[in-house]
LUMVEXNU-223475 format. One line per 4 residues: number of its first residue (from 1); their letters; for each residue x, y, z of C-alpha. Coordinates in steps of 0.25 Angstrom, whole numbers, plus 5000, padded with zeros to 4 digits. Each point is the difference from the previous one (the first is absolute). Example, Ala and Ser with C-alpha at 12.3 -4.5 7.8 and 13.67 -1.06 7.14 Angstrom:
# LUMVEXNU-223475
1	AS	5049 4982 5031 ~ 5006 5014 4998
//
This chain:
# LUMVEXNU-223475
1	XXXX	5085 5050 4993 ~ 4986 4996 4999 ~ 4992 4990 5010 ~ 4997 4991 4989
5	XXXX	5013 4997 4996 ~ 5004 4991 5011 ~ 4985 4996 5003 ~ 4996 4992 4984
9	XXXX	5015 4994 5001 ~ 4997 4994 5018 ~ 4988 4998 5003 ~ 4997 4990 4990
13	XXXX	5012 4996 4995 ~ 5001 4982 5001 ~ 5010 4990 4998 ~ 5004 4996 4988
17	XXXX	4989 4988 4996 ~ 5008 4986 5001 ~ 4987 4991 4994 ~ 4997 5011 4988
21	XXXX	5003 4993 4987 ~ 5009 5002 4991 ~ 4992 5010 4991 ~ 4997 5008 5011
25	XXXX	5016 5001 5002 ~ 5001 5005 4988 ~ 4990 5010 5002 ~ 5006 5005 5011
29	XXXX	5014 5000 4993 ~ 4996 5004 4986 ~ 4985 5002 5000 ~ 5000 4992 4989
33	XXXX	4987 4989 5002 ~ 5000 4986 4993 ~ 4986 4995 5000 ~ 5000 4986 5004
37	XXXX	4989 4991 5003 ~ 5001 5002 5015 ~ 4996 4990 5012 ~ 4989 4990 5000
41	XXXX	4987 5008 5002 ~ 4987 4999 5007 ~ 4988 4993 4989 ~ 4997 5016 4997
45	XXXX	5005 5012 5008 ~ 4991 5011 4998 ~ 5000 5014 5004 ~ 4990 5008 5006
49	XXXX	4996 4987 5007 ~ 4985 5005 4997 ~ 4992 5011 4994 ~ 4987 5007 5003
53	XXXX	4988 5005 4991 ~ 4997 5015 4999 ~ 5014 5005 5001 ~ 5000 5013 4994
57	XXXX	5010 4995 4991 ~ 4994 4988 4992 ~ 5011 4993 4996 ~ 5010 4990 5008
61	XXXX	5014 4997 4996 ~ 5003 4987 5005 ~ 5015 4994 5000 ~ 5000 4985 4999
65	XXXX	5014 4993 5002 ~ 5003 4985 4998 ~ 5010 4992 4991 ~ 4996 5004 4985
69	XXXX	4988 5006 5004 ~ 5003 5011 4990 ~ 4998 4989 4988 ~ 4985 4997 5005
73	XXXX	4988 5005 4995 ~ 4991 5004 5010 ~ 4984 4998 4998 ~ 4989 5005 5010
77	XXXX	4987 4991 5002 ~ 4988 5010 4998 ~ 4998 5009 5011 ~ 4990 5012 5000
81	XXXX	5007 5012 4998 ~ 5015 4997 5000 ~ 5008 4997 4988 ~ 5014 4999 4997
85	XXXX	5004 5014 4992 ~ 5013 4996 4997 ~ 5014 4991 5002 ~ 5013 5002 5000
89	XXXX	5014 4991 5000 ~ 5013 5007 5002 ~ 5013 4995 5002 ~ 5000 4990 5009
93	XXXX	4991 4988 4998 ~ 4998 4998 5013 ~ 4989 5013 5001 ~ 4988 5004 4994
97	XXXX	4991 5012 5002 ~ 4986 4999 4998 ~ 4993 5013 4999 ~ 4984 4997 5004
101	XXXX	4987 5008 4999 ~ 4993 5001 5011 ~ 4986 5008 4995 ~ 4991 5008 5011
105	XXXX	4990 4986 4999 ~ 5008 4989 5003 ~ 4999 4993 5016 ~ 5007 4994 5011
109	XXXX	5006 4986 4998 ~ 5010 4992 4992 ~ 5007 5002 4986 ~ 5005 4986 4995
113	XXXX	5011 5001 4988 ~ 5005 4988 4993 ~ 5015 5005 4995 ~ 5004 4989 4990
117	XXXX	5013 4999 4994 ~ 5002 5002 4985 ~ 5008 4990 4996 ~ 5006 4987 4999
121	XXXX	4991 4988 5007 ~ 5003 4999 5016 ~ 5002 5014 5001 ~ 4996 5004 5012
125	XXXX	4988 5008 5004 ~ 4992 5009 5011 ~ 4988 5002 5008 ~ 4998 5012 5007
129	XXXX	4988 5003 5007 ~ 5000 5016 5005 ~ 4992 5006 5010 ~ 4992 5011 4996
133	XXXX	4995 5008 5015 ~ 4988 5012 5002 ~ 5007 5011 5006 ~ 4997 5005 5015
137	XXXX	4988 5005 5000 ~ 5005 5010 5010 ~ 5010 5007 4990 ~ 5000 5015 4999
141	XXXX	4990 5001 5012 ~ 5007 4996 5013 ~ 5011 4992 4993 ~ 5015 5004 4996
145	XXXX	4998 5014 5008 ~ 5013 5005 4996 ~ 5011 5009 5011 ~ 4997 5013 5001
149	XXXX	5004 5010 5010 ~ 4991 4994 5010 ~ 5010 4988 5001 ~ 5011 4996 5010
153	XXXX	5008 4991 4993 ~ 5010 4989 5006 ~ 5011 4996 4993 ~ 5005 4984 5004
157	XXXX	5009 4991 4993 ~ 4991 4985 5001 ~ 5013 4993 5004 ~ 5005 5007 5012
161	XXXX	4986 5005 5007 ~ 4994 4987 5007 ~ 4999 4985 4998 ~ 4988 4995 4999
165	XXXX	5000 4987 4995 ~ 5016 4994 5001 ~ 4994 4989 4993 ~ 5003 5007 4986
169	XXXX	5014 5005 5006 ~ 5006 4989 4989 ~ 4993 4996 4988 ~ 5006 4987 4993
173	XXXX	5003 5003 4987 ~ 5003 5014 4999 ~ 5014 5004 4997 ~ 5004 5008 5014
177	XXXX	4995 4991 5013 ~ 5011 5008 5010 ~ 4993 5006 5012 ~ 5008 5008 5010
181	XXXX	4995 5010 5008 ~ 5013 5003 5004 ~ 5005 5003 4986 ~ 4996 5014 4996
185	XXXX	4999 4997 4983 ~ 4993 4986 5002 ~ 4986 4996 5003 ~ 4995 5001 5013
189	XXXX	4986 4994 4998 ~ 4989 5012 5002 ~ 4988 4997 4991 ~ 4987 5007 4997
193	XXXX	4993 4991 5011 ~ 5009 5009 5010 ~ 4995 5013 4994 ~ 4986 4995 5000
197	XXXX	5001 4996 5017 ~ 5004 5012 5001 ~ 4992 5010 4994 ~ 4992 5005 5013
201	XXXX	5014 5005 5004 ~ 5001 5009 4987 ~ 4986 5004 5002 ~ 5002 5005 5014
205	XXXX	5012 5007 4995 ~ 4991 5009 4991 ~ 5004 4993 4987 ~ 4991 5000 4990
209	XXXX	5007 4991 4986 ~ 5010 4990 5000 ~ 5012 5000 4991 ~ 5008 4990 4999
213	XXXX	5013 4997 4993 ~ 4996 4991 4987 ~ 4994 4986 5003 ~ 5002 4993 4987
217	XXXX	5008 4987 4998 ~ 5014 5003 5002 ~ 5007 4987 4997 ~ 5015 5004 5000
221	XXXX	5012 4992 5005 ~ 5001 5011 5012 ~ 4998 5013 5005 ~ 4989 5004 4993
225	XXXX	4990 5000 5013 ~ 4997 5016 4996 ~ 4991 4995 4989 ~ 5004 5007 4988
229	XXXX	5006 4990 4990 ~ 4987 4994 4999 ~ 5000 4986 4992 ~ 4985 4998 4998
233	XXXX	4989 5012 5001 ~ 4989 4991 5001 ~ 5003 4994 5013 ~ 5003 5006 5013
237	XXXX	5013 4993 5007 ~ 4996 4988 5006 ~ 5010 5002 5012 ~ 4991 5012 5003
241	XXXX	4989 4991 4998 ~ 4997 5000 4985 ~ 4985 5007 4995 ~ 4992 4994 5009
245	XXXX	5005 5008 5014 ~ 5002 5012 4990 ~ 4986 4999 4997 ~ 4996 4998 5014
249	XXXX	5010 5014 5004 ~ 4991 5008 4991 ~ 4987 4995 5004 ~ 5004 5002 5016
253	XXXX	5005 5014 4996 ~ 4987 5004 4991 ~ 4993 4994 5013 ~ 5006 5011 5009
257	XXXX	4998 5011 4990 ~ 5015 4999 4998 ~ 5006 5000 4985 ~ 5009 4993 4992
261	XXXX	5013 5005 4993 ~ 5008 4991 4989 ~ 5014 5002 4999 ~ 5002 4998 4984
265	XXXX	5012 4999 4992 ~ 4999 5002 4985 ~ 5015 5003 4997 ~ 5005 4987 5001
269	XXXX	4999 4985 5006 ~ 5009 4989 5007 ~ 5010 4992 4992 ~ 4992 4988 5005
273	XXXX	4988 5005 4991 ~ 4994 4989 4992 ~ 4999 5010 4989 ~ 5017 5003 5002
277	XXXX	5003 4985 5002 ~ 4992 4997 4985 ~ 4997 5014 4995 ~ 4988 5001 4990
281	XXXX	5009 5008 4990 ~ 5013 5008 4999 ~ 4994 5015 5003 ~ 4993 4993 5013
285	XXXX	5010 5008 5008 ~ 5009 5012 4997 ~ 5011 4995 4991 ~ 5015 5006 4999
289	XXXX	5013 4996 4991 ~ 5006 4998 5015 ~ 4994 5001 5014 ~ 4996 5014 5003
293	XXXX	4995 5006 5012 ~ 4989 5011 5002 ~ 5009 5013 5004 ~ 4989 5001 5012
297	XXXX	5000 5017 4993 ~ 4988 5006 5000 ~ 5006 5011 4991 ~ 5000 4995 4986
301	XXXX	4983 4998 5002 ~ 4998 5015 5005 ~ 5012 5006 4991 ~ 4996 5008 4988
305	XXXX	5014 4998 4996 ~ 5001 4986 5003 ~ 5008 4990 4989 ~ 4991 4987 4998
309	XXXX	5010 4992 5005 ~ 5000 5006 5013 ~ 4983 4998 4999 ~ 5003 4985 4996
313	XXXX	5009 4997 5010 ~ 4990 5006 5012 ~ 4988 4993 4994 ~ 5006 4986 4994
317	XXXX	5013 4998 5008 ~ 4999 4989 5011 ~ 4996 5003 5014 ~ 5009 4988 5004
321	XXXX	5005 4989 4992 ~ 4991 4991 5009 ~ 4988 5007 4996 ~ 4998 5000 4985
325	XXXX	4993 5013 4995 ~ 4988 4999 4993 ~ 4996 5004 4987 ~ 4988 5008 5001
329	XXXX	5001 5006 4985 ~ 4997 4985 4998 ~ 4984 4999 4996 ~ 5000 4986 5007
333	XXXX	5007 5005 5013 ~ 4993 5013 5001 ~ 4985 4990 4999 ~ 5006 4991 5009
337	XXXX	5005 5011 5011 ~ 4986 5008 5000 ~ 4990 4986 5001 ~ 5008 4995 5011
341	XXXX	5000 5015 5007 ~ 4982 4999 4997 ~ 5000 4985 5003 ~ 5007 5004 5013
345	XXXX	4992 5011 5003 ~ 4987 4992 4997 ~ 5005 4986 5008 ~ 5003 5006 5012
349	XXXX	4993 5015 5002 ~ 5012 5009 4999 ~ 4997 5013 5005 ~ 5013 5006 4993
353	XXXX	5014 4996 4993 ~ 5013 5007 5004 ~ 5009 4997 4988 ~ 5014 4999 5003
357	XXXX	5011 5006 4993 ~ 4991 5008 4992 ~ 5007 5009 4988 ~ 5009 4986 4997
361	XXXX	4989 4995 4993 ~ 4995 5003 4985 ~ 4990 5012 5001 ~ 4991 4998 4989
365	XXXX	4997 4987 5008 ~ 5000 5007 5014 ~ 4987 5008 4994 ~ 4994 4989 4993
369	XXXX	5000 4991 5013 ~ 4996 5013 5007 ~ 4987 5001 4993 ~ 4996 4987 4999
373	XXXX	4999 4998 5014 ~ 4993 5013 5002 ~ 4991 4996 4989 ~ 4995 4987 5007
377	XXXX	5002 5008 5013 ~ 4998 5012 5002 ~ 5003 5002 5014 ~ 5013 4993 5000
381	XXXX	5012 5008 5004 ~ 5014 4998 4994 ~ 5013 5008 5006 ~ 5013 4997 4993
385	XXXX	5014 4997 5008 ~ 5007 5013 4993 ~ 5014 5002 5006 ~ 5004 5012 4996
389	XXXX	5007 5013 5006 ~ 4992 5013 4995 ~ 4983 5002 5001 ~ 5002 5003 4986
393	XXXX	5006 4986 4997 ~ 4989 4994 5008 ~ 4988 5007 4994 ~ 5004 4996 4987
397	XXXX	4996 4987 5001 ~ 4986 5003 5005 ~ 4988 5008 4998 ~ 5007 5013 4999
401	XXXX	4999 5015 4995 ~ 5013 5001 4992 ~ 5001 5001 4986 ~ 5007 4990 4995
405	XXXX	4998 4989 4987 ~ 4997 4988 5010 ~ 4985 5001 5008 ~ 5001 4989 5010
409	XXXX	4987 4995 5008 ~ 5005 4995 5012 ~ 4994 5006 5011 ~ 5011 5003 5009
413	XXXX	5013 4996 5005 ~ 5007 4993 5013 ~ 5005 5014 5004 ~ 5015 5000 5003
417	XXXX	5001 5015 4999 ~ 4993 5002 5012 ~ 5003 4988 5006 ~ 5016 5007 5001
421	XXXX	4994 5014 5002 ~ 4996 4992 5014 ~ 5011 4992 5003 ~ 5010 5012 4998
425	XXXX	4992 5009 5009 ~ 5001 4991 5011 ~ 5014 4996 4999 ~ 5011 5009 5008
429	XXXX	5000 5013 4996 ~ 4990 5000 4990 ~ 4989 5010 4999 ~ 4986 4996 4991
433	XXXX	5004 5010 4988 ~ 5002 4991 4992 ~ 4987 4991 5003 ~ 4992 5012 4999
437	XXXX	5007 5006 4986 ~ 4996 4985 4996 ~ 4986 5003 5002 ~ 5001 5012 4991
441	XXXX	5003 4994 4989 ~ 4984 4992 5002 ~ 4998 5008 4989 ~ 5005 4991 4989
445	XXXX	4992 4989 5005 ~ 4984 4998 4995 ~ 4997 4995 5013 ~ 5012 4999 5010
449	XXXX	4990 4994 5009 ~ 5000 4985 4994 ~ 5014 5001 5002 ~ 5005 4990 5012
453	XXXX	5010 5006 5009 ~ 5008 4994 5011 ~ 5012 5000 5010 ~ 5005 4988 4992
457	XXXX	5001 4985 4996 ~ 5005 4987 4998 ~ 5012 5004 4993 ~ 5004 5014 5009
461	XXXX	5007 5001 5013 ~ 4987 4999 5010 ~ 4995 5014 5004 ~ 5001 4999 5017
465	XXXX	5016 4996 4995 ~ 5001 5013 4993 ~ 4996 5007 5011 ~ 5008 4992 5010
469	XXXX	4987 4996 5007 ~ 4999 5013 5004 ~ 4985 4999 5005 ~ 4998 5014 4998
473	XXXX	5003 5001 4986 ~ 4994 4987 4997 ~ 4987 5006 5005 ~ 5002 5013 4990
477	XXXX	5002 4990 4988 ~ 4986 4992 5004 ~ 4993 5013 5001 ~ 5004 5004 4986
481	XXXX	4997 4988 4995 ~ 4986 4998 5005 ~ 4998 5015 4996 ~ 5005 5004 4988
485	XXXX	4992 4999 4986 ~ 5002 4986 4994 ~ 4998 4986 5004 ~ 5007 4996 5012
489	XXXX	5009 4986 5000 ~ 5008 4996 5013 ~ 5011 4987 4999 ~ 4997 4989 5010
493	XXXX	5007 5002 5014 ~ 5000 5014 5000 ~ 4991 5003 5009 ~ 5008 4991 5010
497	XXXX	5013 5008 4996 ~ 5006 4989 4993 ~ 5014 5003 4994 ~ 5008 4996 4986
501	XXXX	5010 5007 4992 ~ 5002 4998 4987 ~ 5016 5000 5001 ~ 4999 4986 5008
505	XXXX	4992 4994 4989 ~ 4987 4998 4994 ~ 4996 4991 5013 ~ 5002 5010 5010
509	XXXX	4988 5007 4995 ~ 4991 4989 4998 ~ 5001 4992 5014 ~ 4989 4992 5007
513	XXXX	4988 5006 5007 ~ 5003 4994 5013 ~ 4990 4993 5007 ~ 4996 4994 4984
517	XXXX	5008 4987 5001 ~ 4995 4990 5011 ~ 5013 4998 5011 ~ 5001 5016 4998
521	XXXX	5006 5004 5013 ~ 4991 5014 4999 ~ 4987 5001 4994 ~ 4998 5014 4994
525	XXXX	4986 5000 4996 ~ 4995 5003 5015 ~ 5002 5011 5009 ~ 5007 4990 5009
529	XXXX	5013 4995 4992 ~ 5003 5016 4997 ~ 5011 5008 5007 ~ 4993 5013 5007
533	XXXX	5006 5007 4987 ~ 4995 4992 4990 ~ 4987 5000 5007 ~ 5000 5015 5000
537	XXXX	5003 5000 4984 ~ 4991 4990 4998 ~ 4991 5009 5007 ~ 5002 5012 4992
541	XXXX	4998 4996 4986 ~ 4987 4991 5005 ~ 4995 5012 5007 ~ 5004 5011 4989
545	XXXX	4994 4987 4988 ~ 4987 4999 5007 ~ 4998 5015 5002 ~ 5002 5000 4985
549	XXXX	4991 4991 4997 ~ 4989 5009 5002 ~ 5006 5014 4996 ~ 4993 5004 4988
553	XXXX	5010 5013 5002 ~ 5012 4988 4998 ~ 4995 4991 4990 ~ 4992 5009 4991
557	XXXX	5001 5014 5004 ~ 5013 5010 4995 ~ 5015 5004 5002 ~ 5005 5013 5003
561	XXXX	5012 5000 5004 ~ 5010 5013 5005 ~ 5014 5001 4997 ~ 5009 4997 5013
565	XXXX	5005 5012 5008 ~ 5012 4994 5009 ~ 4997 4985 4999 ~ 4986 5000 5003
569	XXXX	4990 4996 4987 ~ 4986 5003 5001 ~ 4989 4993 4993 ~ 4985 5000 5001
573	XXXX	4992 4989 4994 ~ 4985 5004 4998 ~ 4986 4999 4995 ~ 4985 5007 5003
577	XXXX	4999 4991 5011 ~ 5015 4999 5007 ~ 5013 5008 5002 ~ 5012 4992 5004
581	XXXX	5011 5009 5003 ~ 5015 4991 5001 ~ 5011 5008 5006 ~ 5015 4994 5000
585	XXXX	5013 5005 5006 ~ 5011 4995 4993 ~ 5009 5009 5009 ~ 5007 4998 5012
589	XXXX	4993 5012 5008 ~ 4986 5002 5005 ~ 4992 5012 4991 ~ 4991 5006 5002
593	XXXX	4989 5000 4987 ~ 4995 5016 4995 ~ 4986 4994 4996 ~ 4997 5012 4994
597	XXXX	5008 4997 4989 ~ 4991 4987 4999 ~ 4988 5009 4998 ~ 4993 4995 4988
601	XXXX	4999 4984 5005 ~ 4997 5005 5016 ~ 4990 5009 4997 ~ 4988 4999 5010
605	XXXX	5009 4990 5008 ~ 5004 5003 5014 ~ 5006 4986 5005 ~ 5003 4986 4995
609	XXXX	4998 4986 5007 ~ 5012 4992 4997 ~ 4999 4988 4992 ~ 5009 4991 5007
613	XXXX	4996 5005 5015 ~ 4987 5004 5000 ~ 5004 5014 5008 ~ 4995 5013 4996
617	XXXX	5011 5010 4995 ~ 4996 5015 4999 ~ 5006 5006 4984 ~ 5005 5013 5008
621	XXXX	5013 4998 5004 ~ 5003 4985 4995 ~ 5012 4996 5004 ~ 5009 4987 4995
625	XXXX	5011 4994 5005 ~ 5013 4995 4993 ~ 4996 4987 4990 ~ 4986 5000 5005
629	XXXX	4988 5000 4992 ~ 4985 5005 5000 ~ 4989 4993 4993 ~ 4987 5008 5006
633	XXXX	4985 5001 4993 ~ 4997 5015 5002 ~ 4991 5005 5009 ~ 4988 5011 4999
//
């Protein structure tokens, strides 16, 4: 039984939504939407909120939502290369789409449209001034850098890291205002401020790029403090501190030479969505006879012999009934999903988007949305959440070497496959086999080194739990991590050996950083609230982070890897300039290493300075003891 079985069903599953009205019900019952003519809007809600001059792409779509909007004609006093190229109504009156023009000419400043009604005298009528902005001046120089191998990226979830500014713990007017630190499925009040105080701590810890769990609006009843049953794209939660303290994260992260990861979600939203409470048309979301769930099977999608019932199911089916599954096949959904993934990008400076639940999502759009942020980027790095149980399954759905009908452009995938290679390795009785027969199979991959790996997540049992804290196997799991191929992604608290597992419940993995709330009783983010133990694996990954910060052999250089004789696997990473030679003993006996049999990687080498101790060890009669690891640059 597969992973991600249990995983799409519990990590994200809500309460049913008591406030959602009654069409929503009937969505969720029957997936049959009646348009209605929704809640009092806002004069004019527009997404994007703005839009820039000399975007690759030319043209904007922009979604405007107020009552019987749809019944306005909309008329743009003169402005110097931007027109209206087209409108279109659809079901519900309450939306109007207005494609606009926006020619290599035209400036900065301030479109002014007069949307007057159609009909009867007294009929209401808009204004709407739009904000045209230049572009930052320092795209595609020093800007939106992308994550490449050279990264170290720390996984956080905004909620349970540090509480910055308690002040926005409870927002008045939003639908969940519960916080209880002691309850492990409500809000506890971490915010973007607490990240931001604290980034000379992940600096000093040897990371590189920030990844957070989503940061958009998430105005659900409860339990949705994870982030992914987003409600509005455009604005950042205000209990995490809305745009203005995401803005402020990414400048103090760019300022550091640090990076920026956007946790996106395409598949689906939040039955709180204003679109799901009054939906634009019938097709907004995936519609069924009766409710019908994804088959979380990746099967039917890979399977040459699949039924397209099976593909439908996977692809349309509903992650959760709170979470109404988009539909990207939709030309308006599709526009809507890839502006807001460029407006995002361009607003705040992402360095690069990991896409959660990944092969669930149409994959004509996938591509499409690929390449537009590539076009207007050309750095940006995208890596897709693909929870899958083969290399072949997960190479499927990236840059690949298979031939097959479907030629994806993701550039790589979160890499589970390794991720269990690791975890198996280390647990009792296991042996690396099956992590190195996973590197084998590289081969299918057009660039296995864009794929991020890790020892887990926010929805897995926490790494120093499977290997019981063990701090020798945690230290062999850390060395892997920091020097295998790929981009390397560690979960907050690991480094301190925080425990979780998954059969306790979604918030025994995602506890609070201690020493991020004030009135915490220890304060882990110095030396002095640690335990000797966690100071010593603190210790480790910083030392091992730092080392590889400026390994060119690590970050840049080769794998060769040999197959494991008695529990020891042997691996060199290496380049013109540097050889880094990693030695671990899964076994429970001390060997003795035949370096001979290392020959073509050794060559010219007499002795190696270890990485993690700075003593020299001569090649000739290495010996390892039982669960110990070696990471050594090679001497002349």
């Amino acid at each position: 039984m597969r992973l991600i079985n249990f995983r799409a069903v519990r990590a994200y599953a809500l309460p049913a939504c008591a406030l959602v009205a009654l069409t929503i019900r009937a969505a969720a019952q029957n997936q049959v939407i009646t348009l209605n003519p929704g809640p009092r809007a806002p004069e004019v809600k527009v997404n994007p909120l703005n839009w820039w001059v000399g975007m690759k792409d030319r043209d904007v779509q922009l979604m405007l939502y107020a009552p019987g909007i749809g019944k306005t004609k909309p008329q743009l006093t003169a402005y110097t290369g931007v027109a209206i190229k087209a409108t279109h109504t659809v079901e519900n009156p309450n939306y109007l789409f207005v494609d606009l023009d926006i020619a290599p000419a035209a400036k900065p400043g301030v479109l002014h449209f007069q949307l007057a009604h159609g009909g009867a005298l007294g009929a209401r009528s808009y204004t709407l001034d739009y904000t045209l902005k230049a572009l930052d001046p320092a795209d595609g120089v020093s800007r939106i850098q992308g994550v490449t191998n050279k990264d170290f990226v720390y996984l956080l979830m905004p909620d349970r890291f540090a509480n910055g500014d308690p002040a926005n713990d409870v927002v008045p007017g939003m639908r969940d205002t519960v916080v209880r630190s002691d309850k492990p499925n409500e809000r506890h009040g971490g915010d973007l401020k607490g990240v931001e105080d604290h980034l000379g701590y992940l600096k000093d810890l040897g990371i590189t790029t920030v990844w957070m769990t989503p940061v958009n609006e998430n105005d659900m009843p409860s339990g949705s403090y994870h982030g992914y049953a987003i409600t509005d794209q455009y604005q950042v939660d205000r209990r995490f501190g809305g745009n203005e303290a995401y803005a402020s994260l990414s400048k103090a992260l760019h300022q550091k030479n640090m990076k920026l990861i956007q946790d996106g979600v395409y598949n689906h939203i939040g039955s709180s969505h204003w679109t799901v409470l009054d939906p634009p048309m019938k097709d907004w979301l995936n519609q069924w006879p009766q409710y019908t769930n994804t088959s979380y099977k990746v099967e039917p999608l890979v399977d040459p012999y699949a039924s397209a019932i099976d593909r439908r199911k996977t692809v349309e089916g509903w992650f959760v009934k709170s979470m109404p599954d988009l539909n990207q096949r939709n030309p308006y959904v599709s526009r809507y999903l890839i502006e807001y993934a460029l407006w995002t990008t361009e607003t705040y400076g992402v360095d690069g988007w990991r896409v959660d639940t990944w092969f669930y999502s149409d994959r004509v759009f996938l591509n499409d949305i690929n390449a537009a942020l590539v076009r207007q980027f050309p750095r940006i790095t995208m890596f897709g959440e693909v929870w899958v149980g083969t290399v072949a399954e997960a190479a499927y759905f990236c840059q690949n070497n298979l031939d097959v009908p479907y030629k994806p452009n993701l550039q790589g995938v979160v890499d589970f496959n390794v991720c269990w290679g690791m975890q198996n390795a280390l647990r009792h009785d296991g042996n690396p086999e099956q992590l190195y027969s996973t590197l084998a199979q590289d081969f299918l991959y057009k660039n296995p080194t864009r794929n991020c790996i890790m020892l887990d997540n926010h929805d897995m049992d926490r790494f120093p739990s499977i290997v019981d804290t063990d701090l020798d196997r945690y230290k062999m799991g850390f060395a892997w991590l920091l020097t295998l191929r790929g981009i390397p992604e560690m979960y907050y608290g690991d480094e301190l050996m925080m425990t979780g597992l998954k059969k306790d419940g979604d918030g025994a993995l995602r506890k609070d950083f201690p020493g991020g709330w004030p009135g915490d009783d220890t304060n882990k983010f110095v030396a002095a609230g640690r335990t000797p133990r966690e100071q010593e694996a603190f210790s480790y990954v910083r030392t091992l982070a730092q080392y590889r910060r400026h390994s060119t052999a690590l970050t840049t250089g080769k794998l060769m890897q040999y197959a494991p004789v008695e529990g020891v696997y042997v691996y060199f990473r290496y380049d013109a300039q540097q050889t880094v030679m990693v030695v671990a003993n899964t076994g429970d006996h001390e060997q003795t290493l035949d370096t001979q049999r290392y020959a073509e990687r050794t060559a010219g080498f007499s002795a190696g300075r270890d990485v993690l101790t700075a003593s020299d060890k001569p090649l000739a009669g290495l010996t390892i003891g039982a669960h110990q690891t070696l990471v050594m640059e090679l001497k002349r």
